[in-house]
C-alpha positions in Angstrom: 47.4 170.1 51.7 44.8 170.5 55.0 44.0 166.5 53.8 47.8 165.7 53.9 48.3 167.5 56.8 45.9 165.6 58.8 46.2 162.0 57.6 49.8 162.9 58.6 48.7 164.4 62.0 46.5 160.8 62.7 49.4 158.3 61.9 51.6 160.4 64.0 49.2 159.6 67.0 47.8 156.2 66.1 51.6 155.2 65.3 52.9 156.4 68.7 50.3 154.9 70.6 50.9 151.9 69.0 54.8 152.0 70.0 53.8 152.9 73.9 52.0 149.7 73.9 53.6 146.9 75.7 53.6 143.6 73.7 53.0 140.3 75.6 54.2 136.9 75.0 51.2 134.4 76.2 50.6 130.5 76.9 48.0 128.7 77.5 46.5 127.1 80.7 46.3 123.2 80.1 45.0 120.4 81.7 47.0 117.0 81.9 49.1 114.7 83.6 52.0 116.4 85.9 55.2 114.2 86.8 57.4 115.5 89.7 60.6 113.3 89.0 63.9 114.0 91.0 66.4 113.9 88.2 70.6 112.4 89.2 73.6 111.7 87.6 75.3 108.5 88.3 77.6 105.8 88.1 77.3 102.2 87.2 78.9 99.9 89.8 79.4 96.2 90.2 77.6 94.9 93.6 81.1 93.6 94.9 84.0 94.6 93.2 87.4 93.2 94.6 90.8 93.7 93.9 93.3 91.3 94.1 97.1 92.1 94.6 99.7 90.5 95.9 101.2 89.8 99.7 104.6 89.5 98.5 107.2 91.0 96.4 108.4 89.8 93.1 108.7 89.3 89.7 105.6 88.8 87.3 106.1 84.6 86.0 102.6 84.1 84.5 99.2 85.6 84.1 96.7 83.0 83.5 93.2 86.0 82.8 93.5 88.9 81.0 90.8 92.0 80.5 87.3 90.9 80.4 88.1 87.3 81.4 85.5 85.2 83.5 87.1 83.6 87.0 85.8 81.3 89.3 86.8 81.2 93.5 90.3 79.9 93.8 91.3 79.8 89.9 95.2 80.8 89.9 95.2 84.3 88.0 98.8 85.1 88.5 102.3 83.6 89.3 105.1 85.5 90.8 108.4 83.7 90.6 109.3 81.6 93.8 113.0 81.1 93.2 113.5 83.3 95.9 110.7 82.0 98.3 111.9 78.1 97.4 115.6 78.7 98.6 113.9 80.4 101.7 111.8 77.5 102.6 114.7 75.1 102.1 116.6 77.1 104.8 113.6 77.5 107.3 113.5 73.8 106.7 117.1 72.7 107.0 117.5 74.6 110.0 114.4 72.9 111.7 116.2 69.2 110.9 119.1 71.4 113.1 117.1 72.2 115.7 115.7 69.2 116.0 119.2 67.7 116.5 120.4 69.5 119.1 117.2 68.6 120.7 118.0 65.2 120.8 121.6 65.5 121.9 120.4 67.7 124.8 117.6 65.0 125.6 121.1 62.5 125.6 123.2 65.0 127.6 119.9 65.1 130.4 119.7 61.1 130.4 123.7 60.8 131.0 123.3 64.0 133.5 120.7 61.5 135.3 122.7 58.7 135.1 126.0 60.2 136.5 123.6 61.3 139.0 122.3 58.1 140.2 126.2 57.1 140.6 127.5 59.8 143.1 124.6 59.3 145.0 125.3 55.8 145.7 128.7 56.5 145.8 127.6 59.0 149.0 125.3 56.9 150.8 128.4 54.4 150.9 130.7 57.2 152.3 128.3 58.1 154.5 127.8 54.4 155.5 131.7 54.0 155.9 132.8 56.9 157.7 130.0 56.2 160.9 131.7 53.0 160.7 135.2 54.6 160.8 136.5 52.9 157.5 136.6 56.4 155.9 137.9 59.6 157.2 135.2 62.7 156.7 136.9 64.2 154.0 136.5 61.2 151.8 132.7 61.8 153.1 132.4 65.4 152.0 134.4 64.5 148.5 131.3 62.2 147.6 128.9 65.0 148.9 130.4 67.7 146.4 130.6 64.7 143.5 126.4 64.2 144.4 126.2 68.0 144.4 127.8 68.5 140.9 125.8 66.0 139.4 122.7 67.0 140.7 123.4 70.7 139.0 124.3 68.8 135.8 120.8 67.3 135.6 119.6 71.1 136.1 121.2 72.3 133.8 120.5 69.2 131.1 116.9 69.8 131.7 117.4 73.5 131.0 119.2 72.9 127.7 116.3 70.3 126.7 113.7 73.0 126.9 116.1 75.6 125.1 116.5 72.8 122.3 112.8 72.9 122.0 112.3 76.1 122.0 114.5 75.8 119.5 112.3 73.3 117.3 109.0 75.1 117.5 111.1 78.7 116.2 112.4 77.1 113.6 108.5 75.7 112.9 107.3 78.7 112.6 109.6 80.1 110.5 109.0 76.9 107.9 105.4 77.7 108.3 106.1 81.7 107.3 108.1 80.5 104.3 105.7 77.9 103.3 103.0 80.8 103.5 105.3 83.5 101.8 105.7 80.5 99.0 101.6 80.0 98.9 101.6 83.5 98.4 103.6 83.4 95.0 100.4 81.7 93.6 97.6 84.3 93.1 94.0 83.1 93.3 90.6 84.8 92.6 88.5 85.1 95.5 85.1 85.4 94.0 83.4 84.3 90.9 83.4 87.2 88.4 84.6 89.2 85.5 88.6 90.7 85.2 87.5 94.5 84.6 91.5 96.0 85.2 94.9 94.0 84.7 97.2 96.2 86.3 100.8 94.3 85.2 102.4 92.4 82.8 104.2 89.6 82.6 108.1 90.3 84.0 106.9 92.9 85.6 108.4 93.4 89.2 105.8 94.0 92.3 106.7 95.4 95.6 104.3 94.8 98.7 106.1 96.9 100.8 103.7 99.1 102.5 100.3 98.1 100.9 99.9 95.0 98.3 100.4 96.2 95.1 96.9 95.6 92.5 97.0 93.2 90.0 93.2 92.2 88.8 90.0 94.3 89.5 87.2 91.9 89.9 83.9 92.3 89.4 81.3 89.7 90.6 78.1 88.9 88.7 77.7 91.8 86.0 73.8 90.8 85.6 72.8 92.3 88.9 74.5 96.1 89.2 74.5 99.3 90.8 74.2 102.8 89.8 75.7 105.3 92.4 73.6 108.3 91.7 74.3 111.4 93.2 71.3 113.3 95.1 70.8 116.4 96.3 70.4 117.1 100.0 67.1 119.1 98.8 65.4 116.1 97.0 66.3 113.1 99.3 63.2 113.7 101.5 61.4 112.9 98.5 63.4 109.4 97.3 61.6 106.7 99.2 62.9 102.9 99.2 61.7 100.5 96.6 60.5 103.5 94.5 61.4 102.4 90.5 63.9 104.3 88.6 64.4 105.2 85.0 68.1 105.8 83.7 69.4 106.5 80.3 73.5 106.1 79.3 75.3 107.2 76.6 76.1 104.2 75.1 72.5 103.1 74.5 70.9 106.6 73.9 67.4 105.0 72.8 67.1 102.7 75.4 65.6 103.4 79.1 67.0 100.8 81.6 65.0 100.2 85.0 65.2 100.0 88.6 64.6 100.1 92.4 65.9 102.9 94.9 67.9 100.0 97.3 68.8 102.7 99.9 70.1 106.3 100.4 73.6 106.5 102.1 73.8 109.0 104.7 77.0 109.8 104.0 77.3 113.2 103.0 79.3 114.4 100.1 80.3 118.4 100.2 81.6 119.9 97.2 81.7 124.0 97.0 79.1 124.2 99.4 76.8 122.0 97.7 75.7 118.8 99.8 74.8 115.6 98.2 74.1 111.6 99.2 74.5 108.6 97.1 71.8 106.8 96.4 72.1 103.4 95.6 69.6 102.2 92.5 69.8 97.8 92.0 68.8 96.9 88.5 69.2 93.5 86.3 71.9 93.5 83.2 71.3 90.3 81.8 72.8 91.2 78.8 75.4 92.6 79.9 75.1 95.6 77.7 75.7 98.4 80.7 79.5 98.2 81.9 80.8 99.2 85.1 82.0 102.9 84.7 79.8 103.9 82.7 77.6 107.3 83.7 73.6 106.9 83.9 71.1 109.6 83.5 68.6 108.7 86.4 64.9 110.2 86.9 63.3 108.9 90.0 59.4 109.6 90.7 58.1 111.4 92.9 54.6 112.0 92.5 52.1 111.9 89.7 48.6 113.9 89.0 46.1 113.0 86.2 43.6 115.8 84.4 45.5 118.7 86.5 45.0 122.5 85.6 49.0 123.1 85.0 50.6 126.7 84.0 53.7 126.8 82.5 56.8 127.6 85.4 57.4 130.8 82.9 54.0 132.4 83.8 54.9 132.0 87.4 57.9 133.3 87.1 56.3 136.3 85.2 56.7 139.9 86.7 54.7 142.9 84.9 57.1 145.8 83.7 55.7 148.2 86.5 56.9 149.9 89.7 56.4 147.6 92.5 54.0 150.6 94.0 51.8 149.7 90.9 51.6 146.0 91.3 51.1 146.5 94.8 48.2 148.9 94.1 46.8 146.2 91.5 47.3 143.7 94.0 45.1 145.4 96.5 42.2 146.1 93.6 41.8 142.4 93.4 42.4 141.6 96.8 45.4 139.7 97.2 48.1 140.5 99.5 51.2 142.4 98.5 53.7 139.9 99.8 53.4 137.2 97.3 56.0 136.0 95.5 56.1 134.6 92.2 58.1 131.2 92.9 56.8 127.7 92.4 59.1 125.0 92.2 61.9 127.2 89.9 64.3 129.8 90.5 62.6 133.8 90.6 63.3 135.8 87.7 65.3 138.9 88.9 63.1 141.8 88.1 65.4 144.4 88.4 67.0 146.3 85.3 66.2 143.4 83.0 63.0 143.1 80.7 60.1 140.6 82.6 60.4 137.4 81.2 64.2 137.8 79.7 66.2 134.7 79.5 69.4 134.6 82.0 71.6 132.3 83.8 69.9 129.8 86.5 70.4 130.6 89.7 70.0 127.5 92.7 67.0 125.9 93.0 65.0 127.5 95.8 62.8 126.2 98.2 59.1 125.5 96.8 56.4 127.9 98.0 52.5 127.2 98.4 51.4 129.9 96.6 51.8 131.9 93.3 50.6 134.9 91.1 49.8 134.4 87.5 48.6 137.4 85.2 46.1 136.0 82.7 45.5 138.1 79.7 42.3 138.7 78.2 40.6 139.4 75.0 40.9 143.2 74.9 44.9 143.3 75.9 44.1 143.8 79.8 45.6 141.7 82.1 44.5 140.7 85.3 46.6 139.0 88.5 44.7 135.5 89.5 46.0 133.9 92.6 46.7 130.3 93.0 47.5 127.8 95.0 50.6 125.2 93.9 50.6 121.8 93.7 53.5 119.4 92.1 55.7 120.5 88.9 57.7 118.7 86.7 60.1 121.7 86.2 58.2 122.6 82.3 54.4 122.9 84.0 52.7 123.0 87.6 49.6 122.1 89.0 47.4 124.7 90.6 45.7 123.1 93.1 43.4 126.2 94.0 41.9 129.5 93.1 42.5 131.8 95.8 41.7 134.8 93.9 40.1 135.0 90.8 39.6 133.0 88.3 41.8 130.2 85.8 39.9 127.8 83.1 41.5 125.6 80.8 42.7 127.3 77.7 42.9 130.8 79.0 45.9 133.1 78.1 48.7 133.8 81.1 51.4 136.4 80.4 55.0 134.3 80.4 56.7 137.8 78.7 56.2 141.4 78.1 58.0 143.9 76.0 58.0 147.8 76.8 59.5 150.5 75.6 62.5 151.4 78.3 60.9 155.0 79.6 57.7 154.4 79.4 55.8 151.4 81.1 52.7 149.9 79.3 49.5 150.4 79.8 46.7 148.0 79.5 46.5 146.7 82.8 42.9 146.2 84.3 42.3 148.4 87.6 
């Protein structure tokens, strides 16, 4: 019984000091190559894309492309019915010939206006002649100066009516030359050399350019040189430099990587619940034509590179020991680091407060990178002790520690990324 009693008595105690131990999750320090990429999403765009409508109201006649159709500049696309636009030229023409007529009976009216002018002029010279000589009275005199008088005004007024007939002409001119235009118009031609990527009507289908001109083809020139509008954040475009090359991945080609070259970065901002963005613009070569406007690319743009670099995984930095923050400040001050780190490199902090250290939760917003880190490396006998490091790039998985600052870090050492304690009782284990 004592035997039983005491074997009893030692599992009891080995068995809860067991349980009061934390339990930590570890990874190794590696040494490798360290890509900082800015990762976008983005859509595939022709260079120039046009769209064609129409500047006048009708009725669909004839469509001469159709979806996917190839187009050269000035190729007839479309026909609207001219019916309408025919019987308006004819009268914009008809009344020109009118116009024109009246122009030449006024021109007649002013020659005859002349001529009758000529007469009572001579006709009052001779009065004037007779009555000095006393052949005619001076009424007879002031007759022929009234005649003279009249038919001066009637030249005026001739004259006048010659430049309202012309007038006249060049209205009537004009409005052949709008209904010769509105009649062009009926005949819709493409404007580039390209691709039909949207047919927007049918045929008999009615189109009303009232306020805007209504689309009929979408256009896109020269599918073998594209763009992909890719959608930055405000955070990263300090980074994007032109002429950098780009990797992109759609979903209609999901083991293919397509390439190409940061072309510019529009500074037009884009603001969508408080979240700031920029499009930038990424040329690459479809010679194949196997990407199609529309579609939505997967872009990673480089930004810096490091080869043989001692890297930590981003969960070790993120890593927080299941203590009092008097504690970690005390251990913090054993090993001579100061107590206002924070454990942030390049991802978002794990909130240390009522959760277990190194639990999984929802992503905050990136935050802005910081130069320095703490890193708890785990040794042999279950102690663990805080190293201090200074950060170089990260490619979101890993970072590069640049520096020591405290301590000490080698290649295939154990850091803490997790630890596990019971709820009212925190682990011990840590070196002081």
């Amino acid at each position: 019984m004592a035997v039983v009693v005491a074997a009893g008595g030692l599992f009891a105690v080995f068995g809860l000091n067991r349980s009061a131990r934390a339990q930590h999750f570890t990874a190794k320090v590696e040494r490798g190559e360290i890509n900082d990429v800015v990762e976008a999403t983005g859509t595939i765009n022709a260079v120039i894309t046009v769209q064609v409508g129409s500047q006048v109201s009708g009725t669909i006649a004839k469509l001469n492309a159709d979806f996917n159709s190839r187009v050269h500049k000035g190729d007839v696309v479309a026909l609207i019915d001219p019916a309408l636009f025919k019987g308006a030229m004819l009268q914009a023409t008809a009344d020109l010939e009118n116009a024109k007529a009246n122009l030449v009976a006024a021109r007649a009216n002013l020659e005859k206006a002349k001529a009758g002018l000529v007469q009572t002029k001579a006709d009052f010279d001779r009065a004037v002649q007779l009555t000095k000589d006393g052949v005619m009275s001076e009424q007879q005199r002031d007759l022929a100066k009234s005649n003279y008088d009249s038919a001066s005004a009637s030249v005026g007024a001739a004259a006048a009516n010659v430049t309202q007939a012309e007038a006249q002409v060049s209205q009537k001119d004009a409005a052949v030359a709008v209904a010769q235009t509105n009649l062009d118009y009926t005949v819709i031609r493409s404007p580039i050399d390209g691709t039909v990527v949207a047919r927007n009507v049918d045929v008999g289908q009615t189109v009303a350019a009232s306020l805007q001109a209504p689309t009929i083809f979408t256009i896109a020139q020269d599918l073998t040189k594209m763009w992909v509008y890719a959608k930055t954040d405000e955070s990263d475009v300090g980074n994007i430099k032109i002429g950098k090359p780009v990797s992109f991945k759609v979903d209609a080609f999901p083991k293919d990587t397509f390439r190409g070259v940061v072309s510019q970065v529009r500074m037009n901002a884009t603001t969508v619940q408080s979240v700031v963005t920029y499009d930038t613009i990424i040329e690459f070569a479809n010679p194949e034509l196997k990407l199609f406007p529309g579609m939505t690319a997967y872009v990673t743009i480089p930004v810096a590179t490091v080869q043989n670099a001692l890297k930590v995984p981003n969960t070790a930095l993120r890593y927080k020991p299941p203590l009092t923050s008097e504690e970690i400040l005390a251990i913090y001050k054993q090993y001579g680091i100061e107590g206002n780190e924070r454990k942030q490199a390049g991802d978002p902090v794990a909130a240390g407060g009522g959760e277990q250290a190194g639990s999984a939760g929802p992503t905050p917003a990136r935050a802005p990178k910081t130069d320095t880190a703490v890193v708890w490396k785990l040794h042999s006998d279950s102690t663990m002790e805080p190293v201090k490091v200074s950060l170089g790039i990260t490619d979101h998985a890993y970072t590069e520690v640049s520096a020591l600052l405290k301590g000490g870090l080698k290649e295939g050492e154990d850091v803490v990324i997790r630890s596990v304690a019971p709820k009212n009782q925190a682990p011990g284990g840590i070196r002081r």
